[in-house]
N, C-alpha and C positions, 0 to 999 in steps of 0.2 A: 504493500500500500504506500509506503514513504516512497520508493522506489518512482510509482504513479506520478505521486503530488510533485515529487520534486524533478519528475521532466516534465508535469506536464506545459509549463511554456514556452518550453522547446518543441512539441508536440504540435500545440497549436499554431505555433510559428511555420512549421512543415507540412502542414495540412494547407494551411492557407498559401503560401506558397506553392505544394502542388497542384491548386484550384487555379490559379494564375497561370500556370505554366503549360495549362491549354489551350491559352488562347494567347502566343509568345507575346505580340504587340501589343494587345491591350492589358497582359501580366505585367510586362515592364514596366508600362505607364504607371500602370497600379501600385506595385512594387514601390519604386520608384520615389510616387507620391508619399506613399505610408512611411518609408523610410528617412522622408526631410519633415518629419511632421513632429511638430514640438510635444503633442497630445496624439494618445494612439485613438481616440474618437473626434478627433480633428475640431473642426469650428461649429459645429451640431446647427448645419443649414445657412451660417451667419448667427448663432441665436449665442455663439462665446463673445464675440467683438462687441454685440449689441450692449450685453450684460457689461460688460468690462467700459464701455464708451461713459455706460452709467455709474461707474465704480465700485462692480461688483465682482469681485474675479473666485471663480470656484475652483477648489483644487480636490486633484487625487490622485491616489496610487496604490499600487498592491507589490507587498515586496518580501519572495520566501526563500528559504534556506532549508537546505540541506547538510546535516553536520555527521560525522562519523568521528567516532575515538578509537585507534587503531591500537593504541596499548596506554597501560598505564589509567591514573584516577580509578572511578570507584568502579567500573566496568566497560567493557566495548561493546561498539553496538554504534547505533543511528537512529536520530530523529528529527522530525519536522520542524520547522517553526515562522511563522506566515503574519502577516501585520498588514489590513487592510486602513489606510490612510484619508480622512476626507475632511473638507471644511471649505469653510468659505472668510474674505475679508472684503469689509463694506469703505471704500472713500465717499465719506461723508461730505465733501466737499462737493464731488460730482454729482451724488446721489438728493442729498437735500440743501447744498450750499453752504454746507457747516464748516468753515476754514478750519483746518487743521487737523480736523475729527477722524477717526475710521474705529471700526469697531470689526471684531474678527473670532473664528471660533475654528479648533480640531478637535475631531475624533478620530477613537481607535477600536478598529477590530480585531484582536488579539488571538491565536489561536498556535497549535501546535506546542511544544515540548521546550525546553531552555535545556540545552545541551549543560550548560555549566551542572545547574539542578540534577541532573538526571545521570550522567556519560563520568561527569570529571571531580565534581566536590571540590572546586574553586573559587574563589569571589572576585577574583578578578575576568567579569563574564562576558563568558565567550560571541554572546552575538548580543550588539545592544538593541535587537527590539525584544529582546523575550521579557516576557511578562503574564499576568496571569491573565488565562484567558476568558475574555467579556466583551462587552461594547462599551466604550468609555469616553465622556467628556474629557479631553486632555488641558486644553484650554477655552476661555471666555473673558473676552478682554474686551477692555474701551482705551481708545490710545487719543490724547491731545498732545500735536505740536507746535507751537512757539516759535517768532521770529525766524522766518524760512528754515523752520526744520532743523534750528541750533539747539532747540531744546526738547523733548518730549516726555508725556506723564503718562505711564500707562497701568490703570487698574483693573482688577479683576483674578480671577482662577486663571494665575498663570506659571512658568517654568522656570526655573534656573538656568538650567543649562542650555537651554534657547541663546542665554546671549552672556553670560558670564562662564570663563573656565572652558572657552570656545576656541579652537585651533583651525585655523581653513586646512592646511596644507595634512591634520591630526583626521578630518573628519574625514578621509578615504577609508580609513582602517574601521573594522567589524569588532574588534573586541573595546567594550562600554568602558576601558582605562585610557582610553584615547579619547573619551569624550569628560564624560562626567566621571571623574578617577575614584578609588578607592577612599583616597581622602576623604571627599563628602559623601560619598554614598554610605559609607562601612561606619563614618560618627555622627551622620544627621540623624535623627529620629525617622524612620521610616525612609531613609536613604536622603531627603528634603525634598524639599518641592520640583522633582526631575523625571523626566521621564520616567513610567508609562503616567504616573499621576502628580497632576499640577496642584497648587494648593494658593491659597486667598492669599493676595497679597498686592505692593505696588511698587513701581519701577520709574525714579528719572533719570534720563540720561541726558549731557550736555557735549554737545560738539562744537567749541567756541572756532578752530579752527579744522582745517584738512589733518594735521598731523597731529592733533591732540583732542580726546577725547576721555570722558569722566561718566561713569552709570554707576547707580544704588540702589538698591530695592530691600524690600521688608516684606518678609513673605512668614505665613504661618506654616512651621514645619512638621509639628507632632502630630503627622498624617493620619488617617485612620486607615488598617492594613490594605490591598487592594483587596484578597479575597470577603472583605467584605464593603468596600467602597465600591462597589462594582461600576457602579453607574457614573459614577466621579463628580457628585452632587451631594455629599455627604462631606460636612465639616464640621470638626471638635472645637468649639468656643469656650471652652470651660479654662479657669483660672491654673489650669495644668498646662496650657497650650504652650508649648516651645515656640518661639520668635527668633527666627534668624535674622543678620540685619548684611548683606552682603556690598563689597564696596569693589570698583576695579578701574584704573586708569589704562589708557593706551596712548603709547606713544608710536605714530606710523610715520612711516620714513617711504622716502623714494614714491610720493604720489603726482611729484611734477617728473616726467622723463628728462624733463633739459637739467633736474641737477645732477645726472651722471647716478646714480646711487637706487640701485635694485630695490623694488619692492618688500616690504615685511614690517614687522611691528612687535614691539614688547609691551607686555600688559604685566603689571603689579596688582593683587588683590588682596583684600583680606575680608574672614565674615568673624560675626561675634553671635554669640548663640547663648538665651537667658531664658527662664523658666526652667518651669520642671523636665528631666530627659534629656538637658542638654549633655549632662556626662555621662558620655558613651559606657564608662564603666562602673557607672554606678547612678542609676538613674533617679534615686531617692535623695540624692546629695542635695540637690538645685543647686549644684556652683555652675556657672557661665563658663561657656566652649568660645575657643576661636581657633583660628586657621589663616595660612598666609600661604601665596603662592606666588609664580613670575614663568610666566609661558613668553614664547619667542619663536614667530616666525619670518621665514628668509626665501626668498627667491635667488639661487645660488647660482643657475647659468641658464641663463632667458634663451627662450626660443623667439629671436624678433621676426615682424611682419615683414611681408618684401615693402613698407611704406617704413619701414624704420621701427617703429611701435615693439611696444613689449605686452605680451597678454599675461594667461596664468599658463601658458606652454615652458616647460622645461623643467630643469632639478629643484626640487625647493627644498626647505627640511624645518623641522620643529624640533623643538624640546621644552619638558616642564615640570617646574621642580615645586615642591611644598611640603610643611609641616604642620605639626600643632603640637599641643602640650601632650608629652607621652604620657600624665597622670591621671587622662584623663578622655584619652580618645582608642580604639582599639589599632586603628593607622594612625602612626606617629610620622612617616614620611614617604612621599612617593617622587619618582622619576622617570619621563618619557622620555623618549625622541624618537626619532626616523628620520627617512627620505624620502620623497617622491617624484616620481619624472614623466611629465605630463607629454602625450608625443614622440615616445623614444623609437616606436618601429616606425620605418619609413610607410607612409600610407595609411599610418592609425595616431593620427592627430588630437583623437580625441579621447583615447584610451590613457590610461593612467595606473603605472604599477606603482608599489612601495614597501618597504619595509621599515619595520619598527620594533624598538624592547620597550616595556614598561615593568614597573619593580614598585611595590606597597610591601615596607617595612614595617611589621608590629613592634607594635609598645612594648614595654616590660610587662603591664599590666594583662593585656590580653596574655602573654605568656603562660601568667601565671592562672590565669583561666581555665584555660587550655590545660596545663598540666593536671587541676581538682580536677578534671573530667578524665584524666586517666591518658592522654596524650603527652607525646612530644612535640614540642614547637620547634620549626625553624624561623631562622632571621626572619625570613621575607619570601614574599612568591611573586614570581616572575613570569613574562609572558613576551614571549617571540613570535613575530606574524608577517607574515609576506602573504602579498595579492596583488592583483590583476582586475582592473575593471575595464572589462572591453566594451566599447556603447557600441551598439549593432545600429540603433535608430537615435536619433535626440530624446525620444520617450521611451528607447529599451536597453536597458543592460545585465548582459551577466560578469559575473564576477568570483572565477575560482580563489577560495582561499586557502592557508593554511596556518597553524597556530603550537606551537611548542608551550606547555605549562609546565612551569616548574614550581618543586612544592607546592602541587596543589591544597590549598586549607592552611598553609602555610605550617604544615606537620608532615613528622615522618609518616604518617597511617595510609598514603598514596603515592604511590609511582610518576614520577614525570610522563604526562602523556603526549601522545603527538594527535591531534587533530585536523581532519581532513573536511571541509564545506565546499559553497558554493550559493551563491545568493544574486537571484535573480528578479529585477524589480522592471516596473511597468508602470508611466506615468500616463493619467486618461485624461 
């Protein structure tokens, strides 16, 4: 059955392409079309441009994997894991003349297995859309912006990691330590306000210039579990409620081409975390958590236009480092980096390989955890990954991966395993 679900959009890609290739000249044309088409259900008669002319744009996609553990973690074997994506964003400006206004909403369809769960007993997880399966509000937001768009406020059920703790050149990679790292997931209450579930809160950010930029936000963190937030319209207001208050600057470089100096940017953050739950190790305490980070990404050798220009083609690479108080969180530090190289086969301009390590060091505390339960701890568990996104269309790609855990659970009780995928997404 996994076997089934995870060709089958290759399957249907093949079928419709043999349908075409009855009839060569009107196949190609067809082909052809479908193949430069930003949406695989295209402009639905005129009825996308119309909507969008009004400032209404709808989005969607469907995006699933196939994971296999070849050895090592908690057992071998294979399973599914699928995440149907939809939503819409309103420009209020177009729509009822509201300057500055838009208001916007995603949901999630959640479905199949979390490899990490199930294959390996890791927490640094292997595919970041698993989650527990339901239909979910992820976000519901109202956004104002200010003085052409120097300033903006935006409140509502919304994300972290939407826009803090965010890597461009990081977000190719499948495993969730490349996006939203072990740091806040493993010491937020309920991992924080991050994917699959958003939580109440609000966000301003200020862009006084092109190369300098400041966001904050206050979000309520002491989420309620997902197996039983289902709906993702359920929130804990009671005097227990964890408050995170998260802060992050950026400084970007190289956005005018005439001053000689490659694209990329460094970002400094830190969150503070009060109420009840915020120590990870001891959630009776009410002492206040925080966390400091500094991500940095580079455009290392540009693929330029035959006009001179530079886009996002060629080698780039990240890295990103952070702590918190080991007294008090179960990751005391973690570390990324990679590469990636946009363009490298001749003829696949738009395809994108890369590889990456990431490393979440526990505490003393969690250590000592871990040992009352009758284990041994190691330092740290680690995670090796290389992949390949080949876009076939503008709204398709597959993308084999592969992934090395090490100290899975970060104890000796599992085997380093080697993990085999592949994740195939479809924009409509």
């Amino acid at each position: 059955m996994l076997r089934k679900l995870g060709l089958a959009p290759l399957a249907a890609l093949s079928l419709v392409s043999s349908a075409w290739s009855q009839d060569s000249s009107q196949g190609t044309l067809l082909e052809s079309a479908l193949f430069e088409r930003e949406t695989m259900t295209g402009e639905w008669l005129g009825g996308r441009p119309l909507l969008e002319d009004r400032g209404v744009s709808l989005f969607g996609s469907y995006t699933c994997e196939v994971w296999g553990n070849t050895t090592g973690g908690l057992k071998t074997g294979s399973v599914y894991t699928g995440l149907l994506e939809f939503g819409a964003e309103v420009d209020l400006e177009k729509l009822v003349d509201w300057s500055g206004g838009s208001v916007g909403t995603s949901w999630l369809w959640l479905s199949g297995r979390d490899a990490s769960e199930d294959l390996v007993g890791n927490f640094l997880t292997i595919s970041n859309i698993a989650g527990f399966n339901t239909l979910r509000m992820m976000e519901l937001w109202f956004q104002q912006n200010f003085l052409e768009d120097k300033i903006s406020l935006r409140l509502g059920n919304i994300t972290a990691d939407s826009e803090f703790l965010v890597s461009d050149f990081g977000g190719l990679f499948i495993n969730a330590e490349f996006g939203w790292p072990a740091l806040a997931s493993m010491n937020m209450p309920g991992g924080g306000a991050a994917y699959p579930t958003g939580g109440l809160g609000a966000r301003v950010e200020l862009q006084p210039t092109d190369w300098l930029g400041f966001r904050s936000g206050v979000f309520l963190t002491n989420l309620i579990p997902q197996n039983i937030n289902r709906a993702g319209f359920r929130w804990d207001l009671n005097a227990k409620q964890a408050v995170t208050w998260m802060n992050e600057v950026c400084f970007s470089h190289g956005t005018d081409e005439k001053c000689g100096v490659l694209p990329g940017f460094v970002k400094a953050g830190m969150w503070l975390q009060t109420g009840a739950e915020a120590n990870a190790l001891n959630p009776s305490s009410n002492l206040p958590n925080t966390g400091f980070y500094l991500l940095a990404d580079q455009l290392l050798i540009p693929e330029r236009h035959e006009d001179g220009s530079i886009g996002d083609e060629g080698l780039g690479s990240f890295a990103g480092i952070g702590f918190t108080p080991p007294n008090r969180n179960v990751v005391d530090f973690y570390l990324n980096a990679g590469l990636t190289y946009k363009g490298l086969l001749p003829g696949r301009e738009a395809d994108t390989c890369g590889i990456s390590c990431g490393l979440a060091s526990l505490s003393n505390g969690a250590d000592g955890a871990l040992r009352e339960e009758g284990l041994t701890p190691q330092d740290a568990e680690m995670v090796l990954e290389a992949t390949y996104q080949c876009v076939l269309a503008p709204c398709f790609f597959v993308q084999p991966d592969i992934q090395y855990i090490i100290n899975p659970g970060a104890t000796t009780a599992y085997a380093n395993a080697l993990v085999l995928g592949a994740r195939f997404s479809v924009v409509f």
